[in-house]
N, C-alpha and C positions, 0 to 999 in steps of 0.2 A: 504494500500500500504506500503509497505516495503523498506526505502530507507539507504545506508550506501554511504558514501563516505572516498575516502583512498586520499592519497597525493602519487606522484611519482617525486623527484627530478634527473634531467638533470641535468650533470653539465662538465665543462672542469677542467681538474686537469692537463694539461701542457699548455705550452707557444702558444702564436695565440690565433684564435677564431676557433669555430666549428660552419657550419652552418646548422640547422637543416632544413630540407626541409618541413619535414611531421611528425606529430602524428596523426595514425589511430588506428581505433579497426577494427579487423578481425576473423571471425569465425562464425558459428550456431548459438551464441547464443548474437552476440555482440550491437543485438535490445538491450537487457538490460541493457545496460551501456552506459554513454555517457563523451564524455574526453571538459574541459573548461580551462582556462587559458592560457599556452603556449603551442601552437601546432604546431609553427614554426617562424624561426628568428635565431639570432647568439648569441652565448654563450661565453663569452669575460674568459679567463684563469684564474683561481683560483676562477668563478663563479656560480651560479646554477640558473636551474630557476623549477619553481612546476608548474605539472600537477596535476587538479583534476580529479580524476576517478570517477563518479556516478553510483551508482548499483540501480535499480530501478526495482522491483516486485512484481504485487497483491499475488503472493505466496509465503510463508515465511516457504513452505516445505524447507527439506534436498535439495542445490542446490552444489553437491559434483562433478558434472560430468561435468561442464559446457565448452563447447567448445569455447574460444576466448582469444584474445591475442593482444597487442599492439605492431605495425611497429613502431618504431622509424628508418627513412630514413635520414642521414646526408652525409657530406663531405668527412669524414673519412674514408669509406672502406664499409662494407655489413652492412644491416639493424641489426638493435639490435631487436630480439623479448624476449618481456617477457610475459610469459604466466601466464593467472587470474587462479585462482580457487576462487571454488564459498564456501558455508560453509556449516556447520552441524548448523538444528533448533536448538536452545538450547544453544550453544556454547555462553560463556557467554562473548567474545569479540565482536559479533555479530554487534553491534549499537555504536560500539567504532570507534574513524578515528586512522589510523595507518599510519606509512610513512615509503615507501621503497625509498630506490635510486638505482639511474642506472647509473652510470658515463661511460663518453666517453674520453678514456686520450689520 
């Protein structure tokens, strides 16, 4: 089994709080992944909080096509989607964790 995990930080970068309602994954193929940490709650200004993203597959072909994407739903205005992509075998970041952000300001 083939497992990687990435970090995704949330965070407020003006004044107030932001409250997030929901973190889901959406899409074909988003059985492969599963989100742990903060998936919902308030995010107090000039603060952040981490999601972890889990990728999990008995195959560790080329996973370049992969359909799925996380809602983030809050206070603010329209959902934020950010969309995954899967990787190339071989790619020698593969088994590394990496950390994206997504700020809400």
């Amino acid at each position: 089994s083939y497992i990687r995990n990435e970090f995704i930080y949330i965070g407020r970068t003006t004044e107030g709080s932001l409250e997030v309602h929901s973190i889901v994954l959406e899409g074909t193929n988003s059985d492969l992944f599963s989100l742990s940490g903060f998936v919902a709650g308030n995010i107090e200004a000039e603060t952040h909080k981490q999601v972890k993203v889990k990728f999990q597959s008995n195959d560790h072909n080329d996973l370049t096509g992969l359909d799925v994407r996380i809602r983030v739903s809050h206070s603010e205005g329209e959902d934020i989607l950010i969309q995954l992509q899967g990787y190339v075998a071989g790619d020698k970041t593969s088994s590394e964790e990496k950390d994206e952000q997504a700020a809400v300001s």
